[in-house]
Backbone atoms as SQL, in Angstrom:
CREATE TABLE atoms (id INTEGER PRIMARY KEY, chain TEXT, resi INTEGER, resn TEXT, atom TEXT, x REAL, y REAL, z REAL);
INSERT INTO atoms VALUES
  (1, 'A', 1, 'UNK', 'N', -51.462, -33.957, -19.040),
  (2, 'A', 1, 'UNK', 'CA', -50.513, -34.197, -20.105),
  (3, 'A', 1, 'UNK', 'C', -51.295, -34.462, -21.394),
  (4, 'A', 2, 'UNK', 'N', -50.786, -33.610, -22.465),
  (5, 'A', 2, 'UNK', 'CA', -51.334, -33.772, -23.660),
  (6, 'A', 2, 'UNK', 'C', -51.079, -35.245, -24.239),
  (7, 'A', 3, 'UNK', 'N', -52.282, -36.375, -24.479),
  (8, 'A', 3, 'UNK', 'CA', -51.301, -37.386, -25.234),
  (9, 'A', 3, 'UNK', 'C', -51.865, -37.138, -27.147),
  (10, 'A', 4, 'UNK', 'N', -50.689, -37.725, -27.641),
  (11, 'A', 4, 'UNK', 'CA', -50.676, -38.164, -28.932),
  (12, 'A', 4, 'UNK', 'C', -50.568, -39.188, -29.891),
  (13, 'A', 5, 'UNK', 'N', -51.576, -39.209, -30.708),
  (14, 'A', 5, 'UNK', 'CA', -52.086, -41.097, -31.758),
  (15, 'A', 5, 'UNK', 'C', -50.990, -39.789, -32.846),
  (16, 'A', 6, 'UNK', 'N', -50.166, -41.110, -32.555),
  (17, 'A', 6, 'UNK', 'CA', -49.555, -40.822, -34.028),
  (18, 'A', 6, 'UNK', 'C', -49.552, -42.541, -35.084),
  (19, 'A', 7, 'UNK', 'N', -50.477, -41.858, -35.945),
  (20, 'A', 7, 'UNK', 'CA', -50.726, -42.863, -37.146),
  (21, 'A', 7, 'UNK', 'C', -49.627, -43.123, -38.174),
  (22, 'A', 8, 'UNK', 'N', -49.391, -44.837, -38.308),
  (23, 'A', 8, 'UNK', 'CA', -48.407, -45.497, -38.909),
  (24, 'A', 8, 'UNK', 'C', -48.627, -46.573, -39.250),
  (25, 'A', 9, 'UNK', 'N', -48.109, -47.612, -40.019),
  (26, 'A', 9, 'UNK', 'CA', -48.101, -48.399, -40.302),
  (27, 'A', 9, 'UNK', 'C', -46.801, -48.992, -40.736),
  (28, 'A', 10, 'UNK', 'N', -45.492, -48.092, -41.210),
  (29, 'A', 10, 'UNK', 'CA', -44.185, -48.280, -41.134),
  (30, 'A', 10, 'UNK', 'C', -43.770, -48.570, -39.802),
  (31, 'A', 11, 'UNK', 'N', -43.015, -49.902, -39.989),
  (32, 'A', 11, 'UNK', 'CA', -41.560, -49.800, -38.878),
  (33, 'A', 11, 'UNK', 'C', -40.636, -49.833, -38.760),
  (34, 'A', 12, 'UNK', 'N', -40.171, -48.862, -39.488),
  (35, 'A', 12, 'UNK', 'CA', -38.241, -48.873, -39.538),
  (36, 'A', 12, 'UNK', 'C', -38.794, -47.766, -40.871),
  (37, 'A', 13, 'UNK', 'N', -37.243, -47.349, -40.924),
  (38, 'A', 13, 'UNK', 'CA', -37.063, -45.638, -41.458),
  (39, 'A', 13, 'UNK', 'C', -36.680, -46.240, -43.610),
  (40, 'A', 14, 'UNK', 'N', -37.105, -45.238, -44.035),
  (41, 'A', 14, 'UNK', 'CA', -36.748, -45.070, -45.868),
  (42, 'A', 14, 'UNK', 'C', -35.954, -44.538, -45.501),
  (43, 'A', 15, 'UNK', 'N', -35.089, -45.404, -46.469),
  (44, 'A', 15, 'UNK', 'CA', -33.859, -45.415, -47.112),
  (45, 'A', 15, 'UNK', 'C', -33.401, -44.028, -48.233),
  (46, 'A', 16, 'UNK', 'N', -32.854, -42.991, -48.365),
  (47, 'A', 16, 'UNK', 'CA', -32.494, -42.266, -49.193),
  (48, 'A', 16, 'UNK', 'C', -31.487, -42.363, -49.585),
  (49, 'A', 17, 'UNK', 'N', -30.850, -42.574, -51.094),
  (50, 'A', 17, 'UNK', 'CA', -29.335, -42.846, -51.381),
  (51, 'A', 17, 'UNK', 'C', -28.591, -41.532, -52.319),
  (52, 'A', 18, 'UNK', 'N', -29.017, -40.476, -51.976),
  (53, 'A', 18, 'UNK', 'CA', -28.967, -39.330, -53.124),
  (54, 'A', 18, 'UNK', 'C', -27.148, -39.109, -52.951),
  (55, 'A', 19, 'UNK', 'N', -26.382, -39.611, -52.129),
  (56, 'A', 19, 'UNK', 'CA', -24.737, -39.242, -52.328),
  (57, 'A', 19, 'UNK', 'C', -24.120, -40.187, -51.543),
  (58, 'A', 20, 'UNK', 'N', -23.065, -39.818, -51.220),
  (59, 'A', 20, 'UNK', 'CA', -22.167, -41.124, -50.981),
  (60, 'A', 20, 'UNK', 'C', -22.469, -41.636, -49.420),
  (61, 'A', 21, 'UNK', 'N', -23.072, -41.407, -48.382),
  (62, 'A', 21, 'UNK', 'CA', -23.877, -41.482, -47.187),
  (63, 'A', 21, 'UNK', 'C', -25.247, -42.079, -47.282),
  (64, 'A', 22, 'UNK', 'N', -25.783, -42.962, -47.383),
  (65, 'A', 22, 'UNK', 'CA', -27.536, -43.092, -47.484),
  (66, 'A', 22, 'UNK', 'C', -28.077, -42.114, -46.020),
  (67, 'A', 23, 'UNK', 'N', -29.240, -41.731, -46.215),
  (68, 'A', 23, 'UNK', 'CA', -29.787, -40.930, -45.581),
  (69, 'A', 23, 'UNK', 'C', -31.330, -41.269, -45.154),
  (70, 'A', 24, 'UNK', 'N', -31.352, -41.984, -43.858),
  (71, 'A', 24, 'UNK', 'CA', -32.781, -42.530, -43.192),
  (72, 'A', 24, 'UNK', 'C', -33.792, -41.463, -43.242),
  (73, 'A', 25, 'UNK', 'N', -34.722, -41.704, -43.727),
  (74, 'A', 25, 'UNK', 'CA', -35.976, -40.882, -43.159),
  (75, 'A', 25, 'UNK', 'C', -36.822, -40.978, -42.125),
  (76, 'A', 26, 'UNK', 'N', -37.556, -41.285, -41.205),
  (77, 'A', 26, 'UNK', 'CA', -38.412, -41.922, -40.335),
  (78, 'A', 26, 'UNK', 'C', -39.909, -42.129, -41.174),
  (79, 'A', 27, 'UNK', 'N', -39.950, -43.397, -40.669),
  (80, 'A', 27, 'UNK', 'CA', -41.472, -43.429, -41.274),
  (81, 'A', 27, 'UNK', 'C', -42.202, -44.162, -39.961),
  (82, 'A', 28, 'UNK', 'N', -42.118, -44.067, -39.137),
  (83, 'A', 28, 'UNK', 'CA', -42.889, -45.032, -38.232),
  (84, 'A', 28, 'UNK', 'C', -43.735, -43.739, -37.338),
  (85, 'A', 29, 'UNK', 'N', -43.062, -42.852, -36.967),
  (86, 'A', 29, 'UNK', 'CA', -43.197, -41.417, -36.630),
  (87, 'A', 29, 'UNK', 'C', -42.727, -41.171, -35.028),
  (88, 'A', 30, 'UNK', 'N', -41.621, -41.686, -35.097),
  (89, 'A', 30, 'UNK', 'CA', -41.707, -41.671, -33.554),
  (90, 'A', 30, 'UNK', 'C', -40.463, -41.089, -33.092),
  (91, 'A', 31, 'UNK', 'N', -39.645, -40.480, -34.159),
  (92, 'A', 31, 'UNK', 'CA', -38.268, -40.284, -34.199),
  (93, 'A', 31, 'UNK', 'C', -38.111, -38.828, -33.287),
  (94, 'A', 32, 'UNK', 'N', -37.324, -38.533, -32.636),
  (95, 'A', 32, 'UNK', 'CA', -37.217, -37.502, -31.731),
  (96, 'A', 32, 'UNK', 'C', -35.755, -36.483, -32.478),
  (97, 'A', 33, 'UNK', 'N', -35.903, -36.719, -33.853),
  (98, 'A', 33, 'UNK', 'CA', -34.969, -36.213, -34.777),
  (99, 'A', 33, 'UNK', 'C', -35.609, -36.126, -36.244),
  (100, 'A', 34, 'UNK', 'N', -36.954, -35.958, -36.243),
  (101, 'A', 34, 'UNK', 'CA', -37.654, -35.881, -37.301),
  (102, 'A', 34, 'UNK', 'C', -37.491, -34.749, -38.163),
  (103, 'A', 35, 'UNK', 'N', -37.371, -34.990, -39.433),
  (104, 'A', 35, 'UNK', 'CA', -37.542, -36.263, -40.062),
  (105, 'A', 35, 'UNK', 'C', -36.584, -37.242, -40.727),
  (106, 'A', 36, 'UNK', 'N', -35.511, -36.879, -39.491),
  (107, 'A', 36, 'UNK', 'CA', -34.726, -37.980, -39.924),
  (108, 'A', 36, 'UNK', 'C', -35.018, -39.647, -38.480),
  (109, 'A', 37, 'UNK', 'N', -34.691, -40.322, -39.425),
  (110, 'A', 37, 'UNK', 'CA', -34.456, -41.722, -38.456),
  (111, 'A', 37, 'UNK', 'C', -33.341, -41.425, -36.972),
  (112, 'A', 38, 'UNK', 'N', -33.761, -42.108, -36.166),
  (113, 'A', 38, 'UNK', 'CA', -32.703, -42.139, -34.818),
  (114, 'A', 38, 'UNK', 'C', -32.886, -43.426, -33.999),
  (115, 'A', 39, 'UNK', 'N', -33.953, -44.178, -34.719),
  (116, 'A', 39, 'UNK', 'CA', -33.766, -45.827, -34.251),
  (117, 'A', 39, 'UNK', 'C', -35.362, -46.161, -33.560),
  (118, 'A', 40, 'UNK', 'N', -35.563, -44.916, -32.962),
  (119, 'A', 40, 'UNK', 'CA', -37.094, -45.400, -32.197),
  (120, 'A', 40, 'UNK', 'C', -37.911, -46.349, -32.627),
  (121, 'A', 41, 'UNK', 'N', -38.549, -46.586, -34.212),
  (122, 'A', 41, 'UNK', 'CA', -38.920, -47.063, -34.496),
  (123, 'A', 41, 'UNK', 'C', -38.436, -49.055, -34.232),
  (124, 'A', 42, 'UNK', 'N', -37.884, -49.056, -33.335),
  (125, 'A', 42, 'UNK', 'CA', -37.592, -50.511, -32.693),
  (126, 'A', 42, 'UNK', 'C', -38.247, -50.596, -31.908),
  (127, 'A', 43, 'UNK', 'N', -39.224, -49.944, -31.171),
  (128, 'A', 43, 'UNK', 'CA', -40.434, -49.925, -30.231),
  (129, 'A', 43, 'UNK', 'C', -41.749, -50.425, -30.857),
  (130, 'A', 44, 'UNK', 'N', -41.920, -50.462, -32.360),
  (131, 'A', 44, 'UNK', 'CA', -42.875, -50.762, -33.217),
  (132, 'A', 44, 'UNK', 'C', -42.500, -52.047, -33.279),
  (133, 'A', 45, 'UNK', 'N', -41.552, -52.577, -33.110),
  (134, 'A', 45, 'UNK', 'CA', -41.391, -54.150, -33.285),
  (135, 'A', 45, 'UNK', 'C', -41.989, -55.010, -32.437),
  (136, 'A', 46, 'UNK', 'N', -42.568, -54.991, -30.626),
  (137, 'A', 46, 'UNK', 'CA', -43.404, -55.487, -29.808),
  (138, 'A', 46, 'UNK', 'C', -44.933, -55.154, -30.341),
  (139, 'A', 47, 'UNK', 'N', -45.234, -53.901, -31.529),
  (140, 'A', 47, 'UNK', 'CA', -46.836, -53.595, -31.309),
  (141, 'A', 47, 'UNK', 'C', -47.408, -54.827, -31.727),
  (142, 'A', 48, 'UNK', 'N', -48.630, -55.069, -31.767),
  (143, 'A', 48, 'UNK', 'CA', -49.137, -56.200, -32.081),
  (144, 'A', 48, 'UNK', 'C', -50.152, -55.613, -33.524),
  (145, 'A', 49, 'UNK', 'N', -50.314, -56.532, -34.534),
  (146, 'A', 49, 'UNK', 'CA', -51.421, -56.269, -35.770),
  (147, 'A', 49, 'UNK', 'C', -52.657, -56.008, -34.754),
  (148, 'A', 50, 'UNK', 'N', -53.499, -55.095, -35.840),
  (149, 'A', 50, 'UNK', 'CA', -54.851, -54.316, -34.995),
  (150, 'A', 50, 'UNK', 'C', -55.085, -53.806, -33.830),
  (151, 'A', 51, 'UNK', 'N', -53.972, -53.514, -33.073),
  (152, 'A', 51, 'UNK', 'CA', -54.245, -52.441, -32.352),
  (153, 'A', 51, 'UNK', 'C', -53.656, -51.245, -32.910),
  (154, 'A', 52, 'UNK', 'N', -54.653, -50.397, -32.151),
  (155, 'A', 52, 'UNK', 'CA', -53.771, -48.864, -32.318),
  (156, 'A', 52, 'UNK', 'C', -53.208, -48.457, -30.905),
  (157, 'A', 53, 'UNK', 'N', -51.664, -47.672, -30.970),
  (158, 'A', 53, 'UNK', 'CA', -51.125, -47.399, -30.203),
  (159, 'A', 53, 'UNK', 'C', -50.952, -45.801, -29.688),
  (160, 'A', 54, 'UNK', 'N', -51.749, -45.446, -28.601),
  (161, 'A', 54, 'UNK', 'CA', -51.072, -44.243, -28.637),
  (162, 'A', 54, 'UNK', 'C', -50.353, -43.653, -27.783),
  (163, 'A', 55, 'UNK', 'N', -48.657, -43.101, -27.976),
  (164, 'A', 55, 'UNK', 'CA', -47.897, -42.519, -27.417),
  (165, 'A', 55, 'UNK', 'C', -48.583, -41.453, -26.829),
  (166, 'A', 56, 'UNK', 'N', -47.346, -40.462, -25.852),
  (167, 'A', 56, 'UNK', 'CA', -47.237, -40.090, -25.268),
  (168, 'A', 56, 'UNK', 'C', -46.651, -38.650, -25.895),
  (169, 'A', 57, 'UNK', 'N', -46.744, -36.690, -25.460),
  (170, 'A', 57, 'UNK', 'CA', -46.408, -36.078, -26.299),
  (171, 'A', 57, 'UNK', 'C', -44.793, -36.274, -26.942),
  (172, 'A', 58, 'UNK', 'N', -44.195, -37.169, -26.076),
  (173, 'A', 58, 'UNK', 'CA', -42.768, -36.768, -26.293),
  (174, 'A', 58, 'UNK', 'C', -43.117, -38.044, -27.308),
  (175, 'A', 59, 'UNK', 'N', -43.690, -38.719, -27.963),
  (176, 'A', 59, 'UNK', 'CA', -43.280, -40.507, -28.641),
  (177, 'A', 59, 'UNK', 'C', -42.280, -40.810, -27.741),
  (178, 'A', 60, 'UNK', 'N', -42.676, -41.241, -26.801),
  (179, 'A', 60, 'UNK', 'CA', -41.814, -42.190, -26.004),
  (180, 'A', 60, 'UNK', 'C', -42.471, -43.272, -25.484),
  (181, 'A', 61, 'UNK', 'N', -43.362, -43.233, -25.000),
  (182, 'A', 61, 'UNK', 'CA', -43.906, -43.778, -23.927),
  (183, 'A', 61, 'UNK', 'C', -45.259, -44.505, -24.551),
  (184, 'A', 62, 'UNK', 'N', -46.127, -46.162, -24.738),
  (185, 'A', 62, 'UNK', 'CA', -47.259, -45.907, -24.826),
  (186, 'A', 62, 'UNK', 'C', -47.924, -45.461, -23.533),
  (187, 'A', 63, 'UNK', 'N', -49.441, -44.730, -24.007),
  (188, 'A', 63, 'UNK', 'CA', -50.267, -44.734, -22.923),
  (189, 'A', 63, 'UNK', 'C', -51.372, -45.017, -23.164),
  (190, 'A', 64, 'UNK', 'N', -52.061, -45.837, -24.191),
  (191, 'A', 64, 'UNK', 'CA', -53.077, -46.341, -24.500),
  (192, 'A', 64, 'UNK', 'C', -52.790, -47.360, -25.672),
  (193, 'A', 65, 'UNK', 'N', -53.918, -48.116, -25.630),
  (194, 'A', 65, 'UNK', 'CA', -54.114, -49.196, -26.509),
  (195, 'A', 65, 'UNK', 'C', -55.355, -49.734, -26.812),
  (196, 'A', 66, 'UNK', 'N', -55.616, -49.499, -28.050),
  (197, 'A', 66, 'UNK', 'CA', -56.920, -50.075, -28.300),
  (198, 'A', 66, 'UNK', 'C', -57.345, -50.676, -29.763),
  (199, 'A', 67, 'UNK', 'N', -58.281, -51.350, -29.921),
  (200, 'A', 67, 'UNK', 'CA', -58.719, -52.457, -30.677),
  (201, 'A', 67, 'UNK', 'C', -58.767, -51.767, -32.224),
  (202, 'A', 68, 'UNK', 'N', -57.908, -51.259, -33.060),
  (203, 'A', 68, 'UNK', 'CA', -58.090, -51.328, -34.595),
  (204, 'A', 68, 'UNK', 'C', -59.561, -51.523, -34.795),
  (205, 'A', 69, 'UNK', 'N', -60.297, -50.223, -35.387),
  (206, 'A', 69, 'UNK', 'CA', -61.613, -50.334, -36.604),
  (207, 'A', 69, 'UNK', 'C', -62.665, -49.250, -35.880);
């Protein structure tokens, strides 16, 4: 299985207000509706500062973890 570091530092999606609907973007990168928001980014809320996390091809899943630097 292919895995994937997807690099972030956002957790939770930008805000777009261009019409009468606001319109999420994803910024965390984990959205399975990219590039719009679909909530995933609530999985970034357990990561811990300085590690890096890396998912799985689908962003679902971690499968590694390791020490930031």
């Amino acid at each position: 299985m292919a895995k994937r570091l997807i690099p972030h530092e956002a957790d939770g999606p930008i805000r777009i207000d261009p019409q009468d609907k606001p319109v999420f973007v994803c910024a965390c990168g984990l959205s399975q509706n990219f590039p719009f928001c679909d909530g995933a980014h609530k999985a970034c809320k357990s990561e811990e500062d300085g590690k890096v996390y890396v998912y799985d091809a689908e962003r679902k899943s971690v499968v590694e973890v390791r020490e930031e630097g």
